[in-house]
C-alpha positions in Angstrom: 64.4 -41.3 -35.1 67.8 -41.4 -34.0 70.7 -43.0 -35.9 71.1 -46.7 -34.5 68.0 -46.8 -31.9 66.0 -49.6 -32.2 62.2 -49.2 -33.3 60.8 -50.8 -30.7 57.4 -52.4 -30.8 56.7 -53.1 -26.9 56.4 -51.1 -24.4 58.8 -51.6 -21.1 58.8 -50.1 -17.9 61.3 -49.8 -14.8 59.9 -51.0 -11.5 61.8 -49.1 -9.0 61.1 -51.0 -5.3 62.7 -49.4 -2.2 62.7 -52.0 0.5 61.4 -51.2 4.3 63.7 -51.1 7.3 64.5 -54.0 8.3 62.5 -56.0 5.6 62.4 -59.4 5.8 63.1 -60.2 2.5 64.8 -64.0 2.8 61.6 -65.0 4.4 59.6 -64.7 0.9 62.4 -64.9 -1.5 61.5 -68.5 -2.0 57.6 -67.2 -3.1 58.6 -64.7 -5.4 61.1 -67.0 -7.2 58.1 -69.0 -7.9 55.7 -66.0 -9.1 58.6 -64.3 -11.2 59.8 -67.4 -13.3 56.9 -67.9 -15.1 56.9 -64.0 -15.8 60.7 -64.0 -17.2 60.0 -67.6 -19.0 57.2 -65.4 -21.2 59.3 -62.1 -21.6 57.4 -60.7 -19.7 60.0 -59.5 -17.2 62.9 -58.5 -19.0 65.6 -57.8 -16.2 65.4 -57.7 -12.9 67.4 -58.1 -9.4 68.5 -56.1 -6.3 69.6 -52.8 -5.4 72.5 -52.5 -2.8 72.7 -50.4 -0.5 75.5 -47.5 -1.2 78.5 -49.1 0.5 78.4 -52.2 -1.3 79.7 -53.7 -4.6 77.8 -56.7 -6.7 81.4 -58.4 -6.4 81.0 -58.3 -2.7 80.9 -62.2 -1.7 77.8 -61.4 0.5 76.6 -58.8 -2.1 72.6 -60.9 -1.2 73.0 -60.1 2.4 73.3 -56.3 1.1 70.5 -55.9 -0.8 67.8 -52.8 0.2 65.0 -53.0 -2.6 64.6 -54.0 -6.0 64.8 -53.1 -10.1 63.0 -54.8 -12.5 62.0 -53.8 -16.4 58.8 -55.0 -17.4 57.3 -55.2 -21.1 53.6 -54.1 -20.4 51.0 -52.5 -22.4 50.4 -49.8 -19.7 51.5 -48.6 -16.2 48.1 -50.1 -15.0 49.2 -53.3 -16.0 52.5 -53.2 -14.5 51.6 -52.3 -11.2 48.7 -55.0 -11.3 51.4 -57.2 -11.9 53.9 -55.9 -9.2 51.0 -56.1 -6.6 50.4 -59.8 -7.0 54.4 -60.2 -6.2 54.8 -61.5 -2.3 57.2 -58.6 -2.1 54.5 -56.3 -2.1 51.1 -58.7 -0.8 53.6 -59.7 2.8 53.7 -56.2 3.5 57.1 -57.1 5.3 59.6 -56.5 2.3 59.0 -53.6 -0.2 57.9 -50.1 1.0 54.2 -49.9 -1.5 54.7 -45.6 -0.8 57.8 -45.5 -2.6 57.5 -47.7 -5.0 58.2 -46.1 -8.7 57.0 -47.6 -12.3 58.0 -45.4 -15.1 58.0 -45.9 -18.5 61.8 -46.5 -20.3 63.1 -46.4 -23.6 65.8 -49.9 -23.4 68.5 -48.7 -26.2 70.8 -51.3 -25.6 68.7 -54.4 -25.3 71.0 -57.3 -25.9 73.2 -57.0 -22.4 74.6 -59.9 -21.0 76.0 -60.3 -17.5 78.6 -62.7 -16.5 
């Protein structure tokens, strides 16, 4: 093992989730608050928020109205389990905000694992 790499004892995955055209994400943000807490309160989502689209910055004041899919990392025994988990999300169930044909759930290694954001 590396010098300094953690031995980890979970396994955690990226959710990579693309949104569609002209999704209509602010319609079911309220619903997927309310799915996701629970999920982050028992570690079971680890990190997760927006992508932007390519012209935009997270200091942008409306950095929200910008957004064009989402990231999330995930501790989960398996792939299976993960994506039985991100198909339960509104996101996905609406059919109106993430695009289920692109959506990407590979397994990471999280070397740094104490990040904080201001």
């Amino acid at each position: 093992m590396a010098s300094g790499l953690p031995k980890l004892t979970k396994n955690y995955f990226l959710v990579y989730a693309p949104d569609l055209p002209n999704a209509q994400r602010a319609k079911h943000v309220p619903e997927h608050i309310v799915h996701n807490t629970p999920l982050i309160k028992n570690g079971i989502i680890k990190l997760g928020g927006g992508l932007l689209s390519s012209d935009a910055k997270s200091t942008d004041a409306d950095a929200h109205d910008k957004l064009d899919g989402s990231f999330i990392i995930v501790h989960g025994e398996s792939i299976e389990e993960v994506w039985a988990l991100i198909k339960k999300d509104v996101f996905y169930t609406s059919g109106e905000v993430w695009d289920r044909s692109k959506i990407i759930i590979k397994p990471v290694f999280p070397a740094v694992q104490d990040t904080k954001f201001e």
